[in-house]
N, C-alpha and C positions, 0 to 999 in steps of 0.2 A: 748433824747427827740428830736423828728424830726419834721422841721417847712418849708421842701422841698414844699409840695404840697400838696392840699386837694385831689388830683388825688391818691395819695399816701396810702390815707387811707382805717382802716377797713371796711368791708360791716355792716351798721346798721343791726340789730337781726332782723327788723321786715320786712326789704328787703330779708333777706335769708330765714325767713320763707314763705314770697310771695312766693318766686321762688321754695322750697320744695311745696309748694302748690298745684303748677301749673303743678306737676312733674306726671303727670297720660297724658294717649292719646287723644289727642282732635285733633282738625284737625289743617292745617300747614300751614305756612307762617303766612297769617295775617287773617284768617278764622275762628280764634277761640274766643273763650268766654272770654276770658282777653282782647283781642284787640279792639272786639264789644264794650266794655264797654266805650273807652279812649276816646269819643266823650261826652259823657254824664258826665264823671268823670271832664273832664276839662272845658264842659259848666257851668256845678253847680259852677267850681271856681271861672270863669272868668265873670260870670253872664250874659252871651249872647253865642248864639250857637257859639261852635268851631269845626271844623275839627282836629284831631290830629292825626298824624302818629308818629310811636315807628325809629327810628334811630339809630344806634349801637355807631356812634362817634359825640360827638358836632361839627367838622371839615363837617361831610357828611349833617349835620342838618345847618348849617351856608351856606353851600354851594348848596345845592338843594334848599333852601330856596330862595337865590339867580338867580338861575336859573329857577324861575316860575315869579319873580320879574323883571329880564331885561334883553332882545334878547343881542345873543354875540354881536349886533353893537353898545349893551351902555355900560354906565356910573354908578354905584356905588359911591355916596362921603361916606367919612368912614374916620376916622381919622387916621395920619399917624400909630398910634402903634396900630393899630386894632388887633384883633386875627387875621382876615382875611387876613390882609395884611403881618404880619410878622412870623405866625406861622403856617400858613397853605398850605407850600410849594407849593404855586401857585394853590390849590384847589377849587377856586372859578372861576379861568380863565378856569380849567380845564372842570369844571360841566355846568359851563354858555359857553360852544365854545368860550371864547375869549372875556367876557366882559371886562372892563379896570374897575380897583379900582383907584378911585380921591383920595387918600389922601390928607389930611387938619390938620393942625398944630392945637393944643386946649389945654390950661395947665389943666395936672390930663387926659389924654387923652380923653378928651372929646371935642364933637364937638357943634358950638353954631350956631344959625338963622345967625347971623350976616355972619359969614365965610363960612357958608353954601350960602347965598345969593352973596357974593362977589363972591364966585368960579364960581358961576351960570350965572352970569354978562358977565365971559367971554367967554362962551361957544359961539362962532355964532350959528344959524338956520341952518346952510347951509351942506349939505354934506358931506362937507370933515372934520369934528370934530365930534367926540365923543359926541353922548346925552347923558345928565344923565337921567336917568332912575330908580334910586332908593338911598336913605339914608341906613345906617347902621351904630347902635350904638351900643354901649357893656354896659350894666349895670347887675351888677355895671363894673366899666373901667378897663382897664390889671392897671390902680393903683389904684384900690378898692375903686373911689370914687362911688357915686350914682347919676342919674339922677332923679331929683325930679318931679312929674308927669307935673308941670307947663313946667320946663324943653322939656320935651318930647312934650307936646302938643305945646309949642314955634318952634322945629321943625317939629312937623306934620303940621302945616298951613301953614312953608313953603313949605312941600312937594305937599300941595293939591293946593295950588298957582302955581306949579308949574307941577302939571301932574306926580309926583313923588311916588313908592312903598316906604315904611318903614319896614326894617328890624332891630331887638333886636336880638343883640347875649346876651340869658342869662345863660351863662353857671354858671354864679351865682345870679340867678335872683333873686333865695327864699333868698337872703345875704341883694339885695337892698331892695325888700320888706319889711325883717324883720329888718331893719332899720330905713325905714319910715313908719313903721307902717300902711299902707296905704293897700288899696284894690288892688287886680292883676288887675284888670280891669282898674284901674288909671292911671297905669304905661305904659298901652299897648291901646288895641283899643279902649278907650274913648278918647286919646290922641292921637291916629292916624295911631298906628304900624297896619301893614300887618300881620303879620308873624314873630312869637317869636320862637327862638331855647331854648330851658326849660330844663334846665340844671336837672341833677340826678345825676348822678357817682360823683361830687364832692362836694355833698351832703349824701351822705350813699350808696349811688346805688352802683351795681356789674359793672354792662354792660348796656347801656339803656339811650337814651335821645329824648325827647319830642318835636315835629315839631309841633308849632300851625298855623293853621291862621284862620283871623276871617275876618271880613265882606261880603259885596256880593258877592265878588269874591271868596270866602272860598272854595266852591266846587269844583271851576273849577281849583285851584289852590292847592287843593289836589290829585285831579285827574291827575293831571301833576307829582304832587309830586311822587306820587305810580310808575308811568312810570321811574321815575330819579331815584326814589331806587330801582326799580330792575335792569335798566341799571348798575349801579353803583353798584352793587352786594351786597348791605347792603340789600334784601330782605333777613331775616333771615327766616331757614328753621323753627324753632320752635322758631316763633314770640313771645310766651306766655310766655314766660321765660321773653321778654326784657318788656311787655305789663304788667306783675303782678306784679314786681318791681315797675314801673312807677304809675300805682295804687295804690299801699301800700305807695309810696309817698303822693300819692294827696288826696284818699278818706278817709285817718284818720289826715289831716293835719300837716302829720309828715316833710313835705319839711319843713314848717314853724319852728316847732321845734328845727331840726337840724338846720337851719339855725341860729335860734337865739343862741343857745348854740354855733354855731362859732364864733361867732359877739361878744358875750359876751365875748369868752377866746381871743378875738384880742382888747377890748376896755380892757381888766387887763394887756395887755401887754401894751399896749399905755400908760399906766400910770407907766410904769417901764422905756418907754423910753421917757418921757417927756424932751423937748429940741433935742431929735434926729429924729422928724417926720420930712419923706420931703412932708406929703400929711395926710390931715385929714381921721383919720379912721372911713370910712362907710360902711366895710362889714368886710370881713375875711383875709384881705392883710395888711402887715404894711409893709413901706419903710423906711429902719431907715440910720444916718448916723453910719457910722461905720471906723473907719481908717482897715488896715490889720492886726496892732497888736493887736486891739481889736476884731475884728473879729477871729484873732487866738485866742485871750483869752478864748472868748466864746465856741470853737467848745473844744478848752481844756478841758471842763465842761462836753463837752456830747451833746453839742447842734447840732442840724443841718440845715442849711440853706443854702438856695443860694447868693455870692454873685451877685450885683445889678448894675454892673457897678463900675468904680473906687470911694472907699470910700465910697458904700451904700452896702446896704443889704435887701433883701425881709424876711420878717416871716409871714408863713401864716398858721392858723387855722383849726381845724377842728370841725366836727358836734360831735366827742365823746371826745373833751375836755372841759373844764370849767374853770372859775378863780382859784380853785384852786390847777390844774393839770398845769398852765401855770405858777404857782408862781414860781417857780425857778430860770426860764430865768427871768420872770419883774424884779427878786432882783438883778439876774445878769447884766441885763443889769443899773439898776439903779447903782451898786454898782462898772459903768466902772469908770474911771481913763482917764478923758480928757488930761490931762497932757501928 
C-alpha cells in the first residue's frame, strides 16, 4: 500500500474515457471543440466569467501565471516552503525574466496580512529595491492545511491596498474545497485571487492542468498567457486530449468527488495516528511523527511513504481510496509501540 504521492496514482475511468473520446480528428493545438468549451465549463463553476487555458505541468501553470502577474523588475511574497520556491527549480525566475520570490515564514505554510504587511513596510519607493508586485498562496499548503475563504479575502485587501496581483497555486484546490465545503468562487475571486493554477493529475487526471484567471483583467491576461505557453513549449500539439480530461473533471462535478474520497481516506488515517499529528488534517496530506524504527516497522508491513525530515513522516491520499482501503495502516499505525 502506497502513501508516496497523489502524483503517483491511477487515471480516474471517467478521465480515460474523456480522453478515448476525444481520440477522433479535430483541429490542433488549442482550436478544437474540447478546448472551446473550458471557458464556459469553468464560468458555470466559478459563477463569473473565466478565461481558462489547459497547461501540461502545475510548475508551467504556477509559473506563467506568474509572469502575466509581475515585470521581471518585481517582487512575489509567497511563503518560504511554497511549491514555487522550493520545488520548482527556479521556474518562476525563469518564466518571469528574473522576478525575485519574497519568502515569509507562516506555521502550516501559510502566509498571513499581518507578515504580509510587515515585509511590505520595508520595501522603500525608490529604485534601487525590489517592488512587490504580487501575493501567492498554495491551498491547500505543501502541509495540507486550508485557507478558509475569510483567510484569503484577509489577504486580498491587503493586496488591493497595496496595488498587488494574487496568485493560488491549487494544485489541490478540489482537497480545500471539499473540506470546507464552500463555493469555488469563495475561495478565489470573491476574495481577491487573480489567477488560480487548478490542479487535475492529482486528482484522477492523466496529463492536464487548469490556468484560471478572472476579473477585468481576464483577457488581457490570457492573452499573454497563450504567448508564455507557446514560448515555453507546453502549446500542446493535440490540445484536446489535455482539454477532455479537464472537462470530465469539472462538468460532472467529479473534481469534487475525488476530492472528497481523498479527504475522507486521510481523516481514517488521522484517527489511527492520533497523538502523532504535526498539523491538523484539511485535505489529502498527514504529517505524522514517526521515530526510524517505527518508520521501519511500518514499511516492514508493506507500507509506503516519504520520510518527512528527521523523526516525521508525510502519508498522503488519493481520489481511489476510502476508509476502508486505508484501514490497515490507521491499525498500524495506532497499534505503534512509543516505547
Amino acid at each position: 500500500m502506497y502513501f508516496f504521492s497523489d502524483n503517483a496514482t491511477p487515471i480516474c475511468p471517467e478521465v480515460m474515457a474523456a480522453i478515448a473520446a476525444a481520440d477522433h480528428e479535430d483541429h490542433g493545438y488549442d482550436g478544437d471543440a474540447w478546448s472551446a468549451r473550458l471557458d464556459g465549463a469553468f464560468s458555470a463553476l466559478f459563477e463569473t466569467p473565466v478565461r481558462a487555458l489547459w497547461l501540461s505541468t502545475g510548475t508551467a501553470a504556477n509559473s506563467i501565471a506568474l509572469a502575466t502577474l509581475c515585470p521581471p523588475y518585481g517582487g512575489v511574497l509567497c511563503h518560504e516552503e511554497a511549491h514555487i520556491v522550493v520545488d520548482e527549480c527556479g521556474a518562476p525566475g525563469f518564466f518571469t525574466h528574473g522576478a525575485t520570490l519574497m519568502p515569509l515564514p507562516g506555521a502550516g505554510a501559510k502566509l498571513t496580512p499581518e507578515a504580509v504587511t510587515e515585509r511590505l513596510k520595508t520595501i522603500r519607493p525608490d529604485v534601487h529595491q525590489v517592488p512587490a508586485r504580487a501575493i501567492s498562496i498554495t491551498n491547500a499548503t505543501e502541509y495540507g492545511l486550508g485557507y478558509a475563504p475569510d483567510e484569503v479575502a484577509a489577504l486580498g485587501e491587503v493586496a488591493k491596498a497595496h496595488g498587488l496581483s494574487v496568485h493560488m497555486d491549487g494544485a489541490r484546490f478540489a482537497n480545500a474545497v471539499a473540506h470546507r465545503g464552500c463555493a469555488p468562487a469563495d475561495l478565489t475571486w470573491r476574495a481577491g485571487v487573480d489567477a488560480l493554477s487548478f490542479g487535475c493529475v492529482k486528482n484522477g487526471g492523466m496529463i492536464g492542468e487548469a490556468l484560471l484567471f478572472f476579473g477585468a483583467q481576464a483577457d488581457a491576461r490570457a492573452a499573454e498567457a497563450t504567448r508564455w505557453r507557446k514560448r515555453s513549449g507546453h502549446l500542446m500539439s493535440k490540445g484536446r486530449y489535455l482539454a477532455a480530461q479537464i472537462l470530465a473533471m469539472v462538468e460532472g462535478d467529479l473534481w469534487l468527488r475525488n476530492a472528497r474520497a481523498a479527504n475522507g481516506a486521510a481523516q481514517a488515517l488521522a484517527e489511527g495516528a492520533t497523538g502523532r499529528l504535526m498539523h491538523p488534517v484539511e485535505a489529502n496530506e498527514l504529517f505524522v511523527r514517526l521515530t526510524a524504527a517505527q518508520a521501519a516497522q511500518l514499511r516492514a508491513q508493506g507500507f509506503g511513504f516519504y520520510d518527512w525530515g528527521e523523526g516525521a513522516a508525510r502519508l498522503v491520499t488519493n481520489w481511489s481510496q476510502d476508509a476502508a482501503s486505508v484501514a490497515p495502516l490507521a491499525q498500524a499505525l495506532k497499534a505503534l509501540d512509543d516505547g
